[in-house]
C-alpha positions in Angstrom: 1.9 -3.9 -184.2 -0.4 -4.2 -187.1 -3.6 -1.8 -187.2 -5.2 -3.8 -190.0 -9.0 -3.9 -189.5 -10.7 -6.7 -190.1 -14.5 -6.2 -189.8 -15.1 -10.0 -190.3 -12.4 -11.5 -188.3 -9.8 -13.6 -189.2 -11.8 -16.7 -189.5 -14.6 -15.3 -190.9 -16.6 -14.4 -188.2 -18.1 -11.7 -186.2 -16.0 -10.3 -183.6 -17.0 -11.0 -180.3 -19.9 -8.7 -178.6 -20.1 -7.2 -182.2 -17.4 -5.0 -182.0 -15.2 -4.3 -184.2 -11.9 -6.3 -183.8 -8.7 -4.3 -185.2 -4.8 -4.5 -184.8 -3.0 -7.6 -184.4 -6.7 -9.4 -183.7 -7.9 -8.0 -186.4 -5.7 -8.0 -189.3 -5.7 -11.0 -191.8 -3.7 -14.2 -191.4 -1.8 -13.8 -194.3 -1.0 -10.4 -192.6 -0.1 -11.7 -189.3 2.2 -14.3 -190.7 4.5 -11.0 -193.2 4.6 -9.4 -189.8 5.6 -12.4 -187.9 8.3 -12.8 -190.8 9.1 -9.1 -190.5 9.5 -9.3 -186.8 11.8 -12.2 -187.3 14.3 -11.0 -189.9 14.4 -7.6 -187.7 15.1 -9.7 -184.7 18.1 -12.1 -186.5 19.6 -8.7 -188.5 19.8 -6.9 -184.9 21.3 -10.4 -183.1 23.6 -11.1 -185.5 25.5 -7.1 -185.8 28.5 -7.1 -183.7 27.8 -7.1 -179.8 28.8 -3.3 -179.2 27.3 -0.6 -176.9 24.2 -0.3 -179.1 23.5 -3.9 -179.6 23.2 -4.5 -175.9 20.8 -0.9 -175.9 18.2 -2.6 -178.0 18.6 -6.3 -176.8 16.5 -5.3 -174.1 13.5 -4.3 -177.3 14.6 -7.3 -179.3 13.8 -9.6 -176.7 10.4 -7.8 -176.1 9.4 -8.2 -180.2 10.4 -11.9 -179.9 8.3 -12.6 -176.8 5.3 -11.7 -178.4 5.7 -14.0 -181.6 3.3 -17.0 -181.7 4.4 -19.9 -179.8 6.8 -22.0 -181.5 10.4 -23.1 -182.5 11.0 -19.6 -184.0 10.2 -17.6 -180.8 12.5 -20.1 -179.1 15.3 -20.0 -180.9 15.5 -16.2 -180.7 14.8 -16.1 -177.3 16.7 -18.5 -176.3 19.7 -16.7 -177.7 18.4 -13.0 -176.3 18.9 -15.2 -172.8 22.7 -15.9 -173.9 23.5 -12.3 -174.7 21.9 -10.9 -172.0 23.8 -13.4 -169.8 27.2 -13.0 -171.5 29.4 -10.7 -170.5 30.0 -7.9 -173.0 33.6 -8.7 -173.7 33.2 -12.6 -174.1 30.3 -12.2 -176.3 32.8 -10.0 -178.5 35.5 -12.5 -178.3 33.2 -15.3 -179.4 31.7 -13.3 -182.1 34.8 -12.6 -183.6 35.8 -15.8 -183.5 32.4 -17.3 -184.7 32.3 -14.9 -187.7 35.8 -13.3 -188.2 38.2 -16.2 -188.3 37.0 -19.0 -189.8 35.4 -18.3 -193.6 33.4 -21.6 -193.8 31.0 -19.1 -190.8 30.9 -16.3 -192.6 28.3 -13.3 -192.8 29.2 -12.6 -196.1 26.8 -14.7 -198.0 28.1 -13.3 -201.8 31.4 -15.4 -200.6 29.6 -18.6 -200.5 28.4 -18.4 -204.4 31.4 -16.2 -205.7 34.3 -17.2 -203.5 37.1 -14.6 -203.6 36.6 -14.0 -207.0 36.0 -10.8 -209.5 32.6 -11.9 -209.6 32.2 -11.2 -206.2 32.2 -7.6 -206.7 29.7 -7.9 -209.2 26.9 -9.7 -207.2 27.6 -6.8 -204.7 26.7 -4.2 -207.2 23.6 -6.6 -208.2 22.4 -6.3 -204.5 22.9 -2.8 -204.5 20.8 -2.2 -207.0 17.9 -4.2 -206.0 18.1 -2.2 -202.5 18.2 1.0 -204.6 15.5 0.3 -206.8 13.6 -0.2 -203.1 14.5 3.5 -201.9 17.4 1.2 -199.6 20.6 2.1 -198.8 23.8 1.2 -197.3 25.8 3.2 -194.9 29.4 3.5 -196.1 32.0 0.6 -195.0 29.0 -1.9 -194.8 29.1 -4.2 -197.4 25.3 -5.5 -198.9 25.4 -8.8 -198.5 26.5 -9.1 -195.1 23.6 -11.1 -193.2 22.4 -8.7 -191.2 21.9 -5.9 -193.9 19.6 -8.8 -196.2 18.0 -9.6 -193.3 16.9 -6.0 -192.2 16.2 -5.4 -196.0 13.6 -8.0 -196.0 11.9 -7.0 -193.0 11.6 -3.6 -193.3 12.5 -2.7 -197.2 10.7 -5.3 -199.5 9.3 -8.4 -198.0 9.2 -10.3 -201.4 12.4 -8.8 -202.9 13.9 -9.6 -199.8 13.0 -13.0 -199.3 14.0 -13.8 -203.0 17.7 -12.4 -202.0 17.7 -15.0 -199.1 16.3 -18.0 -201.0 19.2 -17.2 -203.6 21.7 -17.3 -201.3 19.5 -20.2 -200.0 23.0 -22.9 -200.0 25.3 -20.6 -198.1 22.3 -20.0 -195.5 22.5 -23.9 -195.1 25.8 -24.1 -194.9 26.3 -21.9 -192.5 24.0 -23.4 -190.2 25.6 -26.4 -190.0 29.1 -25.0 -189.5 27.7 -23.0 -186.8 25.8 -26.1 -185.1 28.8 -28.6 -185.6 30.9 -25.7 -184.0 28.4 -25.3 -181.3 27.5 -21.7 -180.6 24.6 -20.1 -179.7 24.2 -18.1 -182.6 23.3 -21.3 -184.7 19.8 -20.8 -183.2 19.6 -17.1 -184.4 20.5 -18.5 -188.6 17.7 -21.7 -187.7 15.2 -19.3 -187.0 15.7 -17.4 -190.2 15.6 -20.4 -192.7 12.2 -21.7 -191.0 10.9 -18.5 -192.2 11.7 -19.2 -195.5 10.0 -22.2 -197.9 11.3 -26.0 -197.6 14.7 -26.4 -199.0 14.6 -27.8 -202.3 16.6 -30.9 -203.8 19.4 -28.4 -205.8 19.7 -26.1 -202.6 20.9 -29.1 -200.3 23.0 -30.3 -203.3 24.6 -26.9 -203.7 24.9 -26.8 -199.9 26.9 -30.4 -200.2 29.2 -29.1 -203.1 30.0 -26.1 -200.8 30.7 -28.6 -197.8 33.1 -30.9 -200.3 34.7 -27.7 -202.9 34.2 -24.8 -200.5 33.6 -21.6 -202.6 34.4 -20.7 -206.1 37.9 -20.0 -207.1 38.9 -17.6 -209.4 38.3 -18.4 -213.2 41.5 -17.3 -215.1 41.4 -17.0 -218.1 37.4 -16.5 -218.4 34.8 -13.9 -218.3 35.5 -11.4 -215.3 31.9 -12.3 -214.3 31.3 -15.5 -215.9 27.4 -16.4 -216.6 25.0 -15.9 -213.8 21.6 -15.9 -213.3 20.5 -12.2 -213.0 19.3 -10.8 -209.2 15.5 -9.9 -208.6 14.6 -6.5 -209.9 12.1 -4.5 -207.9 9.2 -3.5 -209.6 8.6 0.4 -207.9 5.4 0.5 -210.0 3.9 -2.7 -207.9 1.8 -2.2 -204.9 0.0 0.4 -203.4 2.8 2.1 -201.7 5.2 1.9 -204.6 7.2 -0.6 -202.9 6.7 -3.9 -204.4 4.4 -6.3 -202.7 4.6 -4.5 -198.9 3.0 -1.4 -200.8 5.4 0.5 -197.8 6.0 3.4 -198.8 9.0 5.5 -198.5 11.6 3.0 -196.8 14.1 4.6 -194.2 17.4 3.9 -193.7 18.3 0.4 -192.5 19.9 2.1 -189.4 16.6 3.4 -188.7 15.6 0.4 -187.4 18.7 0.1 -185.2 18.5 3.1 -183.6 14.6 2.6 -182.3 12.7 -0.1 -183.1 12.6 -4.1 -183.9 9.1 -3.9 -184.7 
C-alpha cells in the first residue's frame, strides 16, 4: 500500500477530526490511480505465467491485491478469473493453458510475433526491449524471452510505469487482437487481457485498423530480398536521469528482479 501523505486530502480538504490522513487515504489521486494500474499489471503478469506449483502459491495473494482494487469492471475481471483458477483443477488448467497459448499462434503471448511475424526482424525488436528494460536496471532471467506478456506486464508495474505502458500501447494491435481471439474462443483468460487494455488509454482509429489487418493478413512474413530489419519506428528509451529515484517517471529506485515479485508479493 501506498504511504503517501497527504496533509490536505485528496479532495482538498482537511482530514477528518484534524488528523492527519496518510497511506492509501492519504496519497493523491493521481497516485492512487499508478498504483491501481501497478496492482493490475502485477495481477495479469502473475495470472497469465503458466499454472505451476508456484502460480497456484501466490494465487491465494493475487486474489487478495485484486479484492482491494476500487469497485469496477477491472476488479471483476481479475477476480472473476482468480475464482476459475482456484476452482480448476491443477492439471486441467494446464491443459487449457497450453492449448489457449501454446497451439494456436493467432493466441499468442508473444506480442513481438504479432508486429514482426516470424521474421529476422523479430529478433531485433527483442533486443530493442531488452534494452529499454536494461536502461531501467530490469532484467530477464535466461530462457524467458522479453516480450512474452507477462514479462511487459510485470515491467510496467514494478520497473517503469511510463516506459512500460509505452511498450504495451506499441504492441497496442496484437493486445487487441488477442482479445478477441481469446473471447471468440471462450476462455476465461480473455477477462485477465480485458482488464489490462482498460488500463491503458482508448484505442485509437490506426490501432483497430492495424488490429483488422492482423485479423485479415495475420503477421508479417519474411521480406526477402530486403533489409534484415526493414524500417521501424524506434522503441522508447528510458531516460535514467528523469525522476527522483533515477527511474523515469516512478522515481523507483533500484528495481529488483522481475522474479522478485513472483516469489513474494503482487503489491
Amino acid at each position: 500500500m501506498s504511504t503517501t501523505t497527504d496533509r490536505t486530502g485528496s479532495e482538498g480538504t482537511g482530514p477528518a477530526s484534524g488528523r492527519e490522513r496518510t497511506g492509501w487515504l492519504g496519497a493523491g489521486r493521481s497516485a492512487r490511480r499508478v498504483h491501481r494500474r501497478a496492482v493490475t499489471h502485477q495481477a495479469a503478469s502473475i495470472l497469465l505465467g503458466y499454472p505451476d506449483q508456484a502460480f497456484f502459491e501466490r494465487l491465494p495473494l493475487v486474489a487478495l491485491a485484486v479484492a482491494e482494487l476500487p469497485r469496477g469492471t477491472v476488479r471483476e475481471a481479475l477476480h472473476e478469473f482468480c475464482e476459475h483458477a482456484c476452482a480448476t483443477p491443477e492439471l486441467e488448467l494446464c491443459a487449457h493453458y497450453v492449448d489457449v497459448f501454446d497451439l494456436r499462434r493467432r493466441r499468442s503471448l508473444y506480442m513481438t510475433y504479432y508486429t514482426d511475424g516470424d521474421t529476422r526482424r523479430r529478433g531485433h525488436s527483442l533486443a530493442e526491449i531488452k534494452a529499454v528494460y536494461r536502461e531501467a536496471g530490469w532484467e530477464v532471467l535466461p530462457g524467458e524471452l522479453p516480450d512474452h506478456l507477462a514479462v511487459l506486464l510485470e515491467f510496467a508495474a514494478r520497473g517503469s510505469d511510463s516506459r512500460g505502458e509505452e511498450l504495451l500501447l506499441r504492441f497496442r494491435p496484437g493486445l487487441d487482437l488477442l482479445a478477441r481471439a481469446l473471447e471468440e474462443y471462450g476462455t476465461p483468460y480473455a477477462r485477465v487481457v480485458d482488464a489490462v487494455l482498460q488500463t491503458l488509454p482508448p484505442q485509437r482509429a490506426a490501432d483497430r485498423e492495424a488490429a483488422d489487418r492482423l485479423v485479415a493478413q495475420g503477421p508479417p512474413a519474411e521480406d526477402v530480398g530486403l533489409e534484415p530489419y526493414g524500417v521501424r519506428n524506434p522503441l522508447p528509451v528510458v531516460d535514467t536521469g528523469a525522476g527522483p529515484g533515477g527511474c523515469g517517471d516512478g522515481g523507483c529506485g533500484p528495481v529488483p528482479h522481475p522474479r522478485a515479485a513472483r516469489d513474494g508479493e503482487a503489491r
